[in-house]
N, C-alpha and C positions, 0 to 999 in steps of 0.2 A: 504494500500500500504506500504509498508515496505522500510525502512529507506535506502536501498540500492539500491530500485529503485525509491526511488523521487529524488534521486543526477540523474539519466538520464530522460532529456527531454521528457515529454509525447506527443505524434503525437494526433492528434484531433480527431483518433478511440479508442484512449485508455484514454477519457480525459469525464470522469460520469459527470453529471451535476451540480452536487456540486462543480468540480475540477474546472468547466468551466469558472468561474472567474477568480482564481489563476491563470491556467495555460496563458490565456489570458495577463494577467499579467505579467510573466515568457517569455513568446518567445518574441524575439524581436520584432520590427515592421519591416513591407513589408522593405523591401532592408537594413536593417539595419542589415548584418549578423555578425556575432559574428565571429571571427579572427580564421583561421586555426589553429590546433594544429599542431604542431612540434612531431617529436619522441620523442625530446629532454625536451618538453613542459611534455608531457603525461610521460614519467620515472621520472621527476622530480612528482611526484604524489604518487611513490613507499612511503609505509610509510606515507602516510599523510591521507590515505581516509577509515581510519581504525573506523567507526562507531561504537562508544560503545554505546547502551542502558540500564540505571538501570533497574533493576528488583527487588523487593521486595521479598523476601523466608521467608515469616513468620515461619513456621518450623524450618531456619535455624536463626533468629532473628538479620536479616540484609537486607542487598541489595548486589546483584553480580552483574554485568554488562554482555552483552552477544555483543558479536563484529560481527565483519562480516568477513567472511574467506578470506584469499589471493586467489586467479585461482587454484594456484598450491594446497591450502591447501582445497578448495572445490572439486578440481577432484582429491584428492587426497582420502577423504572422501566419494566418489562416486563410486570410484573403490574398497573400503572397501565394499562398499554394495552391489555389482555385485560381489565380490568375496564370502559373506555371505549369497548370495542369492545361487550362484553354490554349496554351503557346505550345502544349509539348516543351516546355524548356523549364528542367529544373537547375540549370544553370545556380549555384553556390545558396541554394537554397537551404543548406545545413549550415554553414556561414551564418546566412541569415538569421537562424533561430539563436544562433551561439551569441552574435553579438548583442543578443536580449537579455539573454541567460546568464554569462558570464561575469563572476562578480567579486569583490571585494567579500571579506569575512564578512563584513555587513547587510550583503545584500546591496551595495551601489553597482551598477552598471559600471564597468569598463570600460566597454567601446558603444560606440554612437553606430546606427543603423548604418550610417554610409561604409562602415570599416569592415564589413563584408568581402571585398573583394581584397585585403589586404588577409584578412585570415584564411580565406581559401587558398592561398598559396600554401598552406602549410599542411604537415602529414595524412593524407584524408584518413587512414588508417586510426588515426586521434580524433581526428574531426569526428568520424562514422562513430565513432564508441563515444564522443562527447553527446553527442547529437542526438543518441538511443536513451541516455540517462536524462538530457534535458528533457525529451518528450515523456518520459516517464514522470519525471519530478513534475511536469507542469498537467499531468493527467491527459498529455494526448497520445498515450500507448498504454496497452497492458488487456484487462478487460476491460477498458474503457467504449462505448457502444460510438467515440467518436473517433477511438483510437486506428480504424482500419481506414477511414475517411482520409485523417491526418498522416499517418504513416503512408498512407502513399502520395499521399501531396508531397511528402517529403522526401520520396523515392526510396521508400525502405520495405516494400510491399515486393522488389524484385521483376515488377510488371513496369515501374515505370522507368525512364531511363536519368541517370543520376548524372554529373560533372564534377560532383566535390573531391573526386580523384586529389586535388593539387596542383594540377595542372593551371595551364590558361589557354 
């Protein structure tokens, strides 16, 4: 399960029997309901629920962190692969998702959306396995019912045809 959906509450058809303790655990008890949110509650959250995960990159002889996208910066990167999908060109469209993803311990952005084409030059072997854990972390792989949509927009369904080789 991935770092951005254990921050929301598991309902008890989505809760394996490993979880079944934990989650147990986690929901409150019968009438004990946990306090409405406010608008004002929920925007106070802008900025704060920015999940970064270490990664290891032996290749690269360090650790990167991989975040979890803003709405706007995940359908943002959604409609890049609906667009690349209409062009047949997924041209560094793993690129794309990294320079969303990739992040400071904090969760700040490293590179800006144009620095795509500057990271694709580099190991796509790295990239491919960067690429597989950001889409997990950000919930568009796995059993996810949007995760076969997405992973092939991203070209990782093996039907569609990919570039992020390293190449130019």
């Amino acid at each position: 399960m991935s770092e951005a959906k254990q921050a929301v509450q598991a309902t008890p058809a989505d809760v394996t029997p490993d979880e079944d303790e934990q989650a147990a655990e986690a929901v409150p008890a019968q009438g004990a309901a946990r306090p409405a949110l406010t608008a004002s509650d929920i925007m106070s959250r802008v900025g704060k629920d920015r999940a970064a995960r270490p990664v290891d990159v032996e290749d690269w002889g360090g650790t990167v962190y991989l975040r979890v996208m803003t709405g706007a910066e995940r359908d943002g990167y959604i409609n890049e692969g609906m667009r690349a999908q209409a062009r047949n060109d997924y041209s560094g469209i793993k690129a794309k998702l990294l320079c969303r993803c990739l992040s400071d311990a904090g969760g700040s952005r490293l590179f800006a959306d144009e620095d795509w084409r500057e990271l694709q030059d580099l190991s796509g072997y790295v990239l491919d396995e960067l690429a597989d854990q950001a889409l997990r972390l950000n919930g568009l792989a796995g059993d996810d019912p949007e995760a076969d949509v997405v992973e092939e927009l991203a070209g990782n369904s093996g039907s569609a045809p990919s570039d992020d080789s390293g190449t130019a």
